[in-house]
ZAMARGU-4260 file (C-alpha; in steps of 0.2 Angstrom, whole numbers, plus 5000, padded with zeros to 4 digits):
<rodrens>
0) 4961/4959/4614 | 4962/4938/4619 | 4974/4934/4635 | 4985/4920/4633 | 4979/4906/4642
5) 4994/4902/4651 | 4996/4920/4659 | 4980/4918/4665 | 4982/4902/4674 | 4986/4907/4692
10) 4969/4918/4691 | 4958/4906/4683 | 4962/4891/4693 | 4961/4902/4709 | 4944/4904/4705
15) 4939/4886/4702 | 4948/4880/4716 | 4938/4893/4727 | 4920/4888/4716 | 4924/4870/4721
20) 4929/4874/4741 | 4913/4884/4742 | 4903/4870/4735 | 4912/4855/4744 | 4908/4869/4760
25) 4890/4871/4754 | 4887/4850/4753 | 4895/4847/4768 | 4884/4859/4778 | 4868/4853/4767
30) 4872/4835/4775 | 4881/4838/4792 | 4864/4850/4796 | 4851/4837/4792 | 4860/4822/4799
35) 4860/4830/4814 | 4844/4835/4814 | 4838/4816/4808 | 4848/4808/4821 | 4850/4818/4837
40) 4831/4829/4835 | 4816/4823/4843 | 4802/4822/4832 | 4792/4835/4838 | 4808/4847/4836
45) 4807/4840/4817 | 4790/4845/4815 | 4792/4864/4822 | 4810/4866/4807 | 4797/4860/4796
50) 4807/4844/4790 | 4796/4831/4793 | 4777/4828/4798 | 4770/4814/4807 | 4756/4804/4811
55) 4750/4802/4793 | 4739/4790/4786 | 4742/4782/4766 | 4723/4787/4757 | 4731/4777/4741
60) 4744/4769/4732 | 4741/4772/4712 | 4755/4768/4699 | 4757/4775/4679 | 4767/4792/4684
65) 4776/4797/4668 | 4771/4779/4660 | 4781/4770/4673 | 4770/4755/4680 | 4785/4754/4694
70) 4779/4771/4701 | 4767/4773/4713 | 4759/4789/4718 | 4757/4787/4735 | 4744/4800/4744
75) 4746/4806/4763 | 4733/4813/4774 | 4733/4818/4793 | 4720/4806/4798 | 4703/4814/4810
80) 4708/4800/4823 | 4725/4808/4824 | 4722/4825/4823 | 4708/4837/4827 | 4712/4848/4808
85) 4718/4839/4794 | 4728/4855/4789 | 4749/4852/4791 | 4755/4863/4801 | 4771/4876/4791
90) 4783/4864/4782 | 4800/4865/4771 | 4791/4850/4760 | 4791/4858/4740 | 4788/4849/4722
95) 4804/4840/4721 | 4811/4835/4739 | 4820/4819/4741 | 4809/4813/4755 | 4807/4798/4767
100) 4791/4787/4771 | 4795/4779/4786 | 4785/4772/4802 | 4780/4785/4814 | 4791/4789/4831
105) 4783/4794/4846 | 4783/4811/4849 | 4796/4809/4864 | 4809/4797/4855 | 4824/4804/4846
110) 4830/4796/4829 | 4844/4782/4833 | 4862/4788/4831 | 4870/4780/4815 | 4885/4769/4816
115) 4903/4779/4818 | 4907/4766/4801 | 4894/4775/4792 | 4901/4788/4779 | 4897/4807/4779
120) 4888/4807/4762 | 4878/4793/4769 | 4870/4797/4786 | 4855/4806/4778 | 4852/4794/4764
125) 4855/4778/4770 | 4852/4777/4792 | 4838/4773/4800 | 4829/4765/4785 | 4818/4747/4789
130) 4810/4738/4780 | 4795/4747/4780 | 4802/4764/4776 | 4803/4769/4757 | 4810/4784/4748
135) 4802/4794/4734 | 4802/4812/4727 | 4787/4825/4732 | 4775/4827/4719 | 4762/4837/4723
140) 4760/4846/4742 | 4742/4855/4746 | 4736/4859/4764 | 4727/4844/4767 | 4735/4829/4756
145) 4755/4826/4752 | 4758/4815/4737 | 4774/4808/4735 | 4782/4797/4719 | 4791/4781/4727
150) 4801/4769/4712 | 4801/4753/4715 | 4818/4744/4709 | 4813/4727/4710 | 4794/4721/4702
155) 4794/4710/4715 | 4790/4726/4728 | 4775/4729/4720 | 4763/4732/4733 | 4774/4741/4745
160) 4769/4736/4765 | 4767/4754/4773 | 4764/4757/4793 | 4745/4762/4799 | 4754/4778/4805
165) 4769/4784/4794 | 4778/4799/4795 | 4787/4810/4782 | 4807/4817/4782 | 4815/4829/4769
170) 4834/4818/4765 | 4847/4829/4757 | 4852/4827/4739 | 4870/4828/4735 | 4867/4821/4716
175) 4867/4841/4714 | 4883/4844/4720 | 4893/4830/4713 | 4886/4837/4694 | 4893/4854/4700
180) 4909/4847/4705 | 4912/4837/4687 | 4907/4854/4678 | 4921/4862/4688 | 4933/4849/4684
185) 4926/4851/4665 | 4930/4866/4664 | 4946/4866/4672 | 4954/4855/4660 | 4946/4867/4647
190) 4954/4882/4652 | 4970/4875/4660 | 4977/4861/4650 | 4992/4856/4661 | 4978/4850/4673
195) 4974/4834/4662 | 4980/4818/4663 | 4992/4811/4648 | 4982/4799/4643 | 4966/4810/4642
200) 4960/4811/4625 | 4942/4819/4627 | 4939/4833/4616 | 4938/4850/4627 | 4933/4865/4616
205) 4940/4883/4623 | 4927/4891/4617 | 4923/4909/4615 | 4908/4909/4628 | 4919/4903/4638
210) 4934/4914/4638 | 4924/4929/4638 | 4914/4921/4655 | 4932/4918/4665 | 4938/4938/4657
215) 4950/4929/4645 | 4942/4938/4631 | 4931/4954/4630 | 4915/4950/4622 | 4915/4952/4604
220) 4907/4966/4594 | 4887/4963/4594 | 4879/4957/4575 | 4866/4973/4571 | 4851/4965/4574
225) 4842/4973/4559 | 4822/4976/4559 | 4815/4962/4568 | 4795/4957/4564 | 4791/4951/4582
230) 4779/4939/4585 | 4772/4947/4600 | 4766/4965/4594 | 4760/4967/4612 | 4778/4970/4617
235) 4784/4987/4626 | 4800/4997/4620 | 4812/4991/4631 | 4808/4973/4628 | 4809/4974/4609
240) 4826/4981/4616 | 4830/4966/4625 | 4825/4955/4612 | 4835/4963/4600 | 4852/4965/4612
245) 4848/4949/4616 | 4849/4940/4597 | 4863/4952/4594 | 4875/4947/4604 | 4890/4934/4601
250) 4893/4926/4617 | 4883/4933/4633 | 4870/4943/4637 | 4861/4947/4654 | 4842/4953/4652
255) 4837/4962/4671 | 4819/4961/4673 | 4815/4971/4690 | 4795/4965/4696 | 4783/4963/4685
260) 4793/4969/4669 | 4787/4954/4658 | 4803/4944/4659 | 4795/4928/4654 | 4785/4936/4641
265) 4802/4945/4634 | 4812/4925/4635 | 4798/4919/4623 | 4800/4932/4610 | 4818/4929/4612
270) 4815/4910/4608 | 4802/4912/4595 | 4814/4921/4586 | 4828/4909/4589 | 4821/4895/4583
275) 4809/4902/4568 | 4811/4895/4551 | 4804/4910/4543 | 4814/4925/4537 | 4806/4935/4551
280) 4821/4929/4563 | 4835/4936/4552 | 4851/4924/4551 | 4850/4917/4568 | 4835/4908/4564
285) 4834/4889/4567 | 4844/4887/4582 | 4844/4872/4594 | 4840/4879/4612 | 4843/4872/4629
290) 4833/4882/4645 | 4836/4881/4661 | 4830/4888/4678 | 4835/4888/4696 | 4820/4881/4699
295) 4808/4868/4693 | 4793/4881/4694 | 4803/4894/4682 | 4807/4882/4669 | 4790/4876/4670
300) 4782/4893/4669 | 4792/4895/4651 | 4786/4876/4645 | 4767/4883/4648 | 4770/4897/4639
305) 4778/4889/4625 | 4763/4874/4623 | 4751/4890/4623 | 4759/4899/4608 | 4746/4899/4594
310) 4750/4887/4579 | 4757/4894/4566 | 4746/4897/4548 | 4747/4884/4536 | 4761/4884/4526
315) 4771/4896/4537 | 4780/4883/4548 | 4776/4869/4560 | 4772/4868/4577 | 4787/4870/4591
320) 4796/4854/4596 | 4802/4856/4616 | 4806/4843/4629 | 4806/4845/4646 | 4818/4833/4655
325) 4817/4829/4674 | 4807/4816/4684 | 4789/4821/4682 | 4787/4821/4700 | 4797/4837/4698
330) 4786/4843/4685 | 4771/4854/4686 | 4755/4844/4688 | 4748/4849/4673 | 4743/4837/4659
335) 4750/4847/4646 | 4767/4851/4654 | 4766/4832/4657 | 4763/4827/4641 | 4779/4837/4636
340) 4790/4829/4647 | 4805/4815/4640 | 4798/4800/4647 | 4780/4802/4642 | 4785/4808/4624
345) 4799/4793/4625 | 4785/4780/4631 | 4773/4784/4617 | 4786/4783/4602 | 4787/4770/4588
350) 4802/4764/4597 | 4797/4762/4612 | 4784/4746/4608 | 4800/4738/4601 | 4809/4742/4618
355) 4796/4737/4628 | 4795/4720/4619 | 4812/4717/4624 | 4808/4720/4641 | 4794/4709/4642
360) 4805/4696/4636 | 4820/4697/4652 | 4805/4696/4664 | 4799/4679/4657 | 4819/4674/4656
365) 4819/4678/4674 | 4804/4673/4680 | 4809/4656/4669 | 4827/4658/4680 | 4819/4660/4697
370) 4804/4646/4696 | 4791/4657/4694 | 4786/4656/4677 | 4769/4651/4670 | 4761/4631/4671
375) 4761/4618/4687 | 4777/4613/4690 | 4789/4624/4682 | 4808/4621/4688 | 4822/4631/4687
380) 4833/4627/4676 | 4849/4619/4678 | 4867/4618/4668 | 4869/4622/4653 | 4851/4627/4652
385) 4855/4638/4665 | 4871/4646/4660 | 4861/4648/4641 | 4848/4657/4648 | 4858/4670/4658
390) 4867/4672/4642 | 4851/4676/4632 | 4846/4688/4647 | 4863/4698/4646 | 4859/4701/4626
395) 4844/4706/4629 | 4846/4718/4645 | 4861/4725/4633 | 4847/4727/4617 | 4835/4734/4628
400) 4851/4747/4634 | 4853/4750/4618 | 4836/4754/4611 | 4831/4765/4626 | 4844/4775/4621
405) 4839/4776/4607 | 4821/4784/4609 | 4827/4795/4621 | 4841/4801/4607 | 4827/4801/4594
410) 4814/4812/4604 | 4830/4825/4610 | 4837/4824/4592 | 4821/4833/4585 | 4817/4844/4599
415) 4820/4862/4595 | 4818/4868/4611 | 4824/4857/4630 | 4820/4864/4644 | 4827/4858/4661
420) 4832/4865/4679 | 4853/4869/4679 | 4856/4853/4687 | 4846/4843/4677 | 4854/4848/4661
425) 4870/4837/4670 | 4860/4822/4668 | 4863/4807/4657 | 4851/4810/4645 | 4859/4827/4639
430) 4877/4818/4640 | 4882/4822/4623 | 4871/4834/4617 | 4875/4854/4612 | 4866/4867/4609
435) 4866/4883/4601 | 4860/4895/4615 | 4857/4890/4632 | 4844/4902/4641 | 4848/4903/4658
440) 4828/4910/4668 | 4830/4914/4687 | 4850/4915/4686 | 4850/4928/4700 | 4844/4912/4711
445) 4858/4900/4703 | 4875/4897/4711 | 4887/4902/4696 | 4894/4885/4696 | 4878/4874/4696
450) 4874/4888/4679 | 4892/4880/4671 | 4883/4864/4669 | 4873/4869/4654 | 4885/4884/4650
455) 4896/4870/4644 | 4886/4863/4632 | 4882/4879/4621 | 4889/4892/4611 | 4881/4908/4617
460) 4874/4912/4634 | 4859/4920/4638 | 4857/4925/4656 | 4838/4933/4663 | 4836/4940/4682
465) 4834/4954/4693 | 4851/4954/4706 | 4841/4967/4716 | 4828/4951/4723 | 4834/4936/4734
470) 4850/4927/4731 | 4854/4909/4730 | 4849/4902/4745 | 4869/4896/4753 | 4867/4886/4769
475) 4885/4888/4773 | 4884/4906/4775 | 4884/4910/4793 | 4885/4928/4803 | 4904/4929/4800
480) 4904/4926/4784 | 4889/4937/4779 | 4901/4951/4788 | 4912/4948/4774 | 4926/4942/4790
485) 4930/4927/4780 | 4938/4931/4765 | 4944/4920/4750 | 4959/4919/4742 | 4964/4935/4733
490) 4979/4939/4719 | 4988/4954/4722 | 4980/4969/4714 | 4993/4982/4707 | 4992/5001/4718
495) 4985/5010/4703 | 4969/5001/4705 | 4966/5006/4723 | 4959/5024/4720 | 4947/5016/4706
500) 4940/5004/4718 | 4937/5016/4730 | 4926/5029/4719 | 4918/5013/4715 | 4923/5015/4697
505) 4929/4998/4697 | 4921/4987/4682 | 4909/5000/4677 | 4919/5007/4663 | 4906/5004/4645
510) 4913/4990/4633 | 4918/5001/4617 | 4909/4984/4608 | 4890/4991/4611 | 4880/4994/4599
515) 4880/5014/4591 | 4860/5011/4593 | 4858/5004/4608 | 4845/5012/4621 | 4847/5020/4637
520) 4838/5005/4644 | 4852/4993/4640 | 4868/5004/4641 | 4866/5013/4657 | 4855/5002/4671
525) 4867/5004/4686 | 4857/5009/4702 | 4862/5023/4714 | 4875/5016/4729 | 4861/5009/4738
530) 4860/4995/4727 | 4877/4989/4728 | 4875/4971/4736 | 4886/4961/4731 | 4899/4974/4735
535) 4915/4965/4744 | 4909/4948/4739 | 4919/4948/4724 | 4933/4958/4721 | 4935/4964/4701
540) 4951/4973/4698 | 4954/4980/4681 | 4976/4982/4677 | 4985/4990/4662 | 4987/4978/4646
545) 4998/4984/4632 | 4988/4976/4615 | 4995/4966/4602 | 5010/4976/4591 | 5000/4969/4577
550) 4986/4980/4579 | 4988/5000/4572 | 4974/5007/4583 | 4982/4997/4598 | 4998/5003/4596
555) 4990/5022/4596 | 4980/5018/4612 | 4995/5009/4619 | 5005/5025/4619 | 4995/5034/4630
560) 4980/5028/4635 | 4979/5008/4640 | 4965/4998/4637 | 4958/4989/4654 | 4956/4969/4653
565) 4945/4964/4669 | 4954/4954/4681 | 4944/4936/4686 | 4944/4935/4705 | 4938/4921/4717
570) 4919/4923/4724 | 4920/4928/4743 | 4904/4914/4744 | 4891/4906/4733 | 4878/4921/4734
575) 4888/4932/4721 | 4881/4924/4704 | 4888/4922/4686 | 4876/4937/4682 | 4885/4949/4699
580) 4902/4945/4690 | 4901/4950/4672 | 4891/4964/4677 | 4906/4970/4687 | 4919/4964/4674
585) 4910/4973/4658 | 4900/4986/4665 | 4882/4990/4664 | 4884/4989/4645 | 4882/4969/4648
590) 4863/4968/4651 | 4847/4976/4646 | 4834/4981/4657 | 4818/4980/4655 | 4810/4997/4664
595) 4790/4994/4661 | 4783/4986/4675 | 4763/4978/4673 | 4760/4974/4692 | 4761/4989/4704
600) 4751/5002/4709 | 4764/5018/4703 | 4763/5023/4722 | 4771/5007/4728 | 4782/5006/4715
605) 4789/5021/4718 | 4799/5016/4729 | 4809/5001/4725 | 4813/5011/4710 | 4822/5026/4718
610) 4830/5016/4728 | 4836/5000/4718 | 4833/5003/4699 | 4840/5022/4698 | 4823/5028/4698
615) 4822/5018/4680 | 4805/5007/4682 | 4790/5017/4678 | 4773/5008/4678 | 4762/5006/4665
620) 4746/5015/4661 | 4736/5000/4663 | 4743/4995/4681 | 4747/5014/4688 | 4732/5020/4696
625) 4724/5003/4700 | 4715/5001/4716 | 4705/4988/4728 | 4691/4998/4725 | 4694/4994/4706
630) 4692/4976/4709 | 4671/4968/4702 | 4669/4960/4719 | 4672/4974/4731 | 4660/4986/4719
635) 4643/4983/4730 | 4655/4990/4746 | 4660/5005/4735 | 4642/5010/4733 | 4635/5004/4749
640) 4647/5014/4759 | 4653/5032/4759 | 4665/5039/4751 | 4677/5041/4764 | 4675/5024/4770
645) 4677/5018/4755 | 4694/5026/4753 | 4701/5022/4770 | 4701/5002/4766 | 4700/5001/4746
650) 4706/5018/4740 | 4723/5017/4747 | 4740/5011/4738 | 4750/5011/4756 | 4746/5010/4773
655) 4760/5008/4787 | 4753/5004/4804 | 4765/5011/4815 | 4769/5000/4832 | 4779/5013/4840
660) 4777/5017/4857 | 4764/5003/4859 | 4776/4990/4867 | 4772/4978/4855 | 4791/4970/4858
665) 4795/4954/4848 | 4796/4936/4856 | 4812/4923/4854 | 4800/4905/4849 | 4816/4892/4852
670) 4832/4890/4861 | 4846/4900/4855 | 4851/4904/4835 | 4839/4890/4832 | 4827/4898/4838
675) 4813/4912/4826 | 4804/4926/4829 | 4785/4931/4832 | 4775/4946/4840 | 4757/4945/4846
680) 4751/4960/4846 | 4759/4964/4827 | 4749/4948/4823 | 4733/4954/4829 | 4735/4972/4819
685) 4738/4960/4804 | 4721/4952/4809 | 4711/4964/4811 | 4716/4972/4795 | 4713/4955/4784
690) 4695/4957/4791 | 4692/4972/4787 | 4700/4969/4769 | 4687/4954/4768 | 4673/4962/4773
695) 4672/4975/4759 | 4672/4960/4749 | 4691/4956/4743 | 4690/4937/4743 | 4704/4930/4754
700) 4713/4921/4738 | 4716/4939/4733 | 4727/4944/4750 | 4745/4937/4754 | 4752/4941/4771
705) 4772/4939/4771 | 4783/4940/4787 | 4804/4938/4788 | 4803/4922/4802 | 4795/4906/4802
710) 4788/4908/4820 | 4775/4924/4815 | 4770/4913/4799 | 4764/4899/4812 | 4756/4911/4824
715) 4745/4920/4809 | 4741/4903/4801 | 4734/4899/4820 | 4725/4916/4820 | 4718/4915/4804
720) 4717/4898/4794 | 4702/4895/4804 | 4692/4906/4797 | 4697/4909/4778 | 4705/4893/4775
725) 4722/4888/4763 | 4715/4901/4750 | 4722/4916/4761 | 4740/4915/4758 | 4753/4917/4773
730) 4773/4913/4771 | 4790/4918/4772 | 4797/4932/4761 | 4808/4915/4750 | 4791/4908/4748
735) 4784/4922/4737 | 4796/4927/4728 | 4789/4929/4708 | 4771/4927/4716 | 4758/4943/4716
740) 4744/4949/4726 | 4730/4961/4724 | 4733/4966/4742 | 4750/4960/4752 | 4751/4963/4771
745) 4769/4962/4778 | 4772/4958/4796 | 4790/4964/4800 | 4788/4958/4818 | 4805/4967/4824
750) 4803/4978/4840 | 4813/4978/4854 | 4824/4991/4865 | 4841/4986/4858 | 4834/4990/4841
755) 4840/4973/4834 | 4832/4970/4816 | 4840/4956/4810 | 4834/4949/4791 | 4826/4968/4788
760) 4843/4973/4784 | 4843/4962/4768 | 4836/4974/4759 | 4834/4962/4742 | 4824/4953/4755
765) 4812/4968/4758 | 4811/4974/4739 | 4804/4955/4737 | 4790/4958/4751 | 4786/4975/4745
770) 4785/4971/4727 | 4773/4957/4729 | 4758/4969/4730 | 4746/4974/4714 | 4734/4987/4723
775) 4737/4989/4738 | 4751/4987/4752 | 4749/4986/4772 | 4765/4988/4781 | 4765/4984/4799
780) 4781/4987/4810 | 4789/4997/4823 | 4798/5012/4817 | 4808/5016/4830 | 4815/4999/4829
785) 4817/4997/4813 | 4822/5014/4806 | 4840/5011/4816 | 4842/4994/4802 | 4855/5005/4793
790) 4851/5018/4777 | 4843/5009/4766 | 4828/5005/4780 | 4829/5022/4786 | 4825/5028/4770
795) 4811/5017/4769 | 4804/5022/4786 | 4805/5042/4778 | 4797/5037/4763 | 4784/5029/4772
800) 4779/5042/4785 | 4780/5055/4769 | 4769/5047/4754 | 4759/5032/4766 | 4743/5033/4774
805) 4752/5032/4791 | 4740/5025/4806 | 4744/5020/4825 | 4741/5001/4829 | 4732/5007/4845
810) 4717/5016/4835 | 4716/5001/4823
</rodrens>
């Protein structure tokens, strides 16, 4: 059943039109928020949002990054004469920030105001700059140094001329947003053709992927994957599953990997046997793969993987070509995810030598054009000498164009495998490139419309996430909207639909196109009613279409019993992903789930798993009984202590410090909305128990303490950097998402007599925290505050009380 185009045009450029409002909403926040920040903040209120850190002194100035001689590695420090540690204090600086190094302001002066002339998209990238100030992308950032990659444009500027005392701002980087904005446009002139201009003559190809992403077409009936020899015999039953729903399918398929459930490990597999030359891989063997991430850390997790594969035996293959495309300041610092990167590969190449001779030769012409050339005496030249030498220069810079071009073509043309983050795959160098399957890693995190960036340069679609963790982060999503009290544009949805809607039957209905064989794991994942997030965000509506006369077995159906075509609406905001949408267009029989998970304690998983994954994800054998007390460093405890000691700190999964009745109320840090949220006294519980975690020998690299606001991660860093150093790992909930630890304390810092819990009520936001811990986990909160969050925290506040090792703060 295919929709004509034309009768779907109202629908399908009322939802561009809202992807592109929401996006144009999302940049404009992105810039107005920082601006004002960078121009009307103090710089000590800068320092405490964690957007810029002052008082820095330069430690060096190095150059090479990714075989650039033009890009210097500058390294930052707080210096001892400024500072009494030379730990930063919390920050927003990650891998990848467009970031400022300026002179530093005095601690009472606020940034000046820019000039009314100035335009919007400019105030953060362009004000404020002198001479002295020079912008570059964050490299690397540890607790003591900051290194940041600054390109110079000029070779003249080779020795940049920084300030004794400099400082550091994050900028906003709209280059994002404008490569969402022309995939939009892309693929509005793709789907709606009255929307090009007459004198357009690109080439825009409708193709299936694409009609079955916008519900213009269901997705088509799944090749029989066959028996597949996988490559990875260490592979559970339900990701051989994936694997195979994965290679079957014709346009889309969406793999949910909950915690822990080898996702990565499943998207190798899956890539292995994509691009194998050996009959192994069946008949979609060979394929030319783009991947991408929502993050520069997930596409770099896969590239690590991929560079560790063994090599394959002689005579059975070669090695794996990949690419990774981005600025290598954006790249992991590793050397072997370095050496895989476009520019390196592109620097070392045959072609490159020619290119670089080239260029070698416009520097002499214009060092010969500007007087600087080599020998006493050397004069510009003049006339015709002049005007002949520009000439040559043009050629040339037109040659060298040319053959750069080229060896970036050459290296992409005979990689089988590039791999970038969603925007990157926007950039120049994949400008005419396509692909076979684009792999889409971290798509949960990913606005839909920066995933139609690489979606439009492949055939088939591959999507991998777990829609049960954090969302896209959307600046532009305040209270109201979060309330669901701004709406989007709707189309009108016919009265038969209502009742369906509201027994929640709506899109779940299973695509009569799954495979016969297909297992429980990929055909029936839905979690119970708890799980419904994205629930009023968007609104899929299914209506009655009468099939084709052509088709017999239509005409039968047609007489009685319709078939349902999902109805594309508009996105209430930019949190509900491409992955939220087809799951509520096509039903659960969209994606695969992978139910084996390798990180938790059966205890702690048992949870999350009631609650968000229908009671789905069982832990393996290997992980399921694992405790502290398990661990080689805390055996000398074990034997020195009793038994019951023993057990009280290292023999139990969960603990829940309970707060109640202990007046341990929370504490507004700020003025207003801008302000976070700490507690003392929660803080010290979480102290004390850290201690007593050490002391029976858990190193302190081994424990991650997680709390919802920014204000409690600064007072704990106070309380206990000092004494365990960076290794001890404290931070936001955002922060650790896809990270594990043996032991993870939360800190839930609400309690308060109005009974007010603010981001606990995001309950992907506590299935993050809670899923973070391997052997053990230490809750500590108040349960009379907490437990009135709504139903899914007062289920957790049961749960806890019935299967946790419950305690009282004041007996700690």
């Amino acid at each position: 059943m295919t929709s004509d185009p034309c009768n779907m045009e109202p629908s399908l450029r009322a939802f561009i039109t809202r992807q592109r409002t929401l996006v144009s909403r999302e940049r404009d926040t992105e810039i107005e928020r920082t601006s004002l920040l960078l121009t009307n903040c103090t710089p000590k209120l800068l320092e405490q949002k964690g957007l810029s850190l002052g008082n820095l002194g330069v430690v060096s100035a190095g150059i090479g990054l990714g075989g650039k001689t033009k890009r210097r590695l500058v390294e930052l420090e707080r210096p001892a004469a400024f500072h009494s540690s030379q730990v930063f204090p919390p920050h927003t600086f990650r891998p990848g920030d467009i970031v400022r190094i300026e002179e530093n302001v005095s601690s009472s002066a606020s940034a000046k105001k820019p000039s009314g002339k100035a335009k919007k998209s400019q105030l953060i990238e362009s004000d404020g700059k002198t001479s002295r100030a020079a912008d570059g992308v964050m490299y690397k950032v540890t607790d003591t140094r900051i290194i940041i990659a600054v390109d110079s444009s000029d070779s003249a500027d080779a020795d940049l001329d920084f300030p004794e005392r400099c400082r550091i701002v994050k900028l906003a980087n709209s280059v994002t947003y404008d490569r969402m904005d022309k995939a939009l446009d892309r693929l509005e002139k793709t789907v709606i053709p009255s929307s090009r201009k007459p004198d357009d003559k690109t080439d825009y190809q409708l193709t299936p992927l694409i009609r079955v992403l916008l519900g213009m077409s269901p997705p088509s009936k799944p090749t029989p994957a066959g028996d597949i020899a996988f490559f990875d015999s260490s592979l559970n039953p339900s990701q051989k599953q994936a694997v195979k729903f994965a290679l079957s399918a014709k346009e889309v398929a969406c793999i949910h990997g909950p915690p822990g459930t080898g996702k990565t490990h499943t998207l190798i597999e899956i890539i292995r046997q994509l691009t194998s030359t050996s009959p192994m891989a069946g008949s979609q063997n060979n394929s030319r793969i783009l991947v991408c991430g929502a993050s520069n850390l997930s596409v770099d997790n896969i590239l690590e993987r991929l560079l560790a594969l063994p090599a394959p035996e002689k005579g059975k293959g070669a090695p794996l070509k990949v690419t990774r495309i981005g600025h290598p300041a954006r790249v992991m610092a590793n050397e072997g995810v370095l050496e895989a990167t476009l520019e390196v590969k592109a620097s070392r190449s045959d072609q490159a030598a020619l290119a670089k001779d080239v260029k070698a030769e416009i520097d002499t012409a214009l060092d010969t054009l500007s007087g600087k050339g080599k020998g006493k005496g050397t004069k510009r030249p003049r006339g015709l000498e002049r005007k002949k030498m520009w000439e040559e220069v043009r050629a040339l810079r037109k040659e060298y164009r040319q053959r750069e071009g080229g060896v970036v073509k050459a290296v992409l043309g005979e990689s089988q495998v590039v791999l970038s983050t969603c925007h990157t795959a926007g950039s120049r160098q994949l400008q005419n490139h396509t692909f076979d399957v684009v792999i889409i890693d971290e798509a949960t995190q990913a606005m839909e419309a920066v995933c139609w960036i690489p979606i439009l340069k492949a055939r088939k679609l591959i999507l991998a996430g777990d829609p049960m963790q954090l969302p896209p982060t959307v600046l532009s999503l305040d209270k109201r909207r979060k309330r669901g009290l701004v709406k989007g544009p709707e189309l009108p949805t016919k009265d038969p639909t209502e009742k369906k809607k509201k027994s929640g039957k709506v899109g779940s209905t299973k695509s009569p196109e799954n495979p016969k064989d297909q297992e429980p794991s990929c055909s029936d994942t839905g979690s119970d009613t708890d799980s419904d997030l994205v629930k009023g965000d968007t609104v899929i509506a299914e209506e009655d279409v009468v099939p084709p006369s052509g088709d017999a077995e239509a005409k039968t159906k047609s007489s009685g019993n319709h078939e349902k075509r999902p109805v594309l609406r508009p996105p209430r905001t930019l949190e509900v992903t491409l992955f939220d949408r087809l799951e509520k267009m096509y039903g659960p029989g969209i994606k695969c789930l992978l139910n084996v998970q390798y990180r938790m304690h059966a205890e702690i998983c048992e949870f999350p798993s009631k609650t968000l994954y229908a009671s789905k994800l069982k832990s393996h054998g290997s992980v399921s009984s694992h405790l502290l007390r398990d661990l080689p460093n805390t055996k000398d405890f074990v034997t020195r202590e009793n038994e019951e000691s023993s057990k009280e700190v290292l023999g139990t999964p969960v603990v829940f410090f309970d707060t109640a009745g202990c007046e341990y109320y929370e504490r507004l840090d700020g003025d207003g909305d801008e302000g976070s949220r700490c507690n003392e006294n929660e803080a010290t519980v979480v102290k004390t128990w850290t201690e007593r975690l050490v002391e029976t020998g858990l190193y302190p690299s081994q424990i991650a303490i997680i709390t919802p606001y920014q204000a409690q991660v600064t007072l704990l860093i106070s309380l206990l950097r000092p004494t365990y150093g960076p290794e001890l790992e404290i931070g936001t909930v955002d922060g650790m998402q896809g990270r594990e630890k043996d032991a993870v304390i939360i800190s839930l810092v609400r309690s308060n007599e109005k009974r007010e819990v603010g981001f606990l009520k995001e309950k992907r936001r506590l299935n993050v925290a809670m899923t973070r811990a391997k052997r053990h986990l230490c809750v500590v909160g108040d349960s009379s505050t907490v437990r009135h969050g709504g139903g899914y925290l007062k289920k957790w506040l049961a749960w806890l009380e019935a299967n946790a090792d419950v305690r009282f703060a004041e007996i700690l």
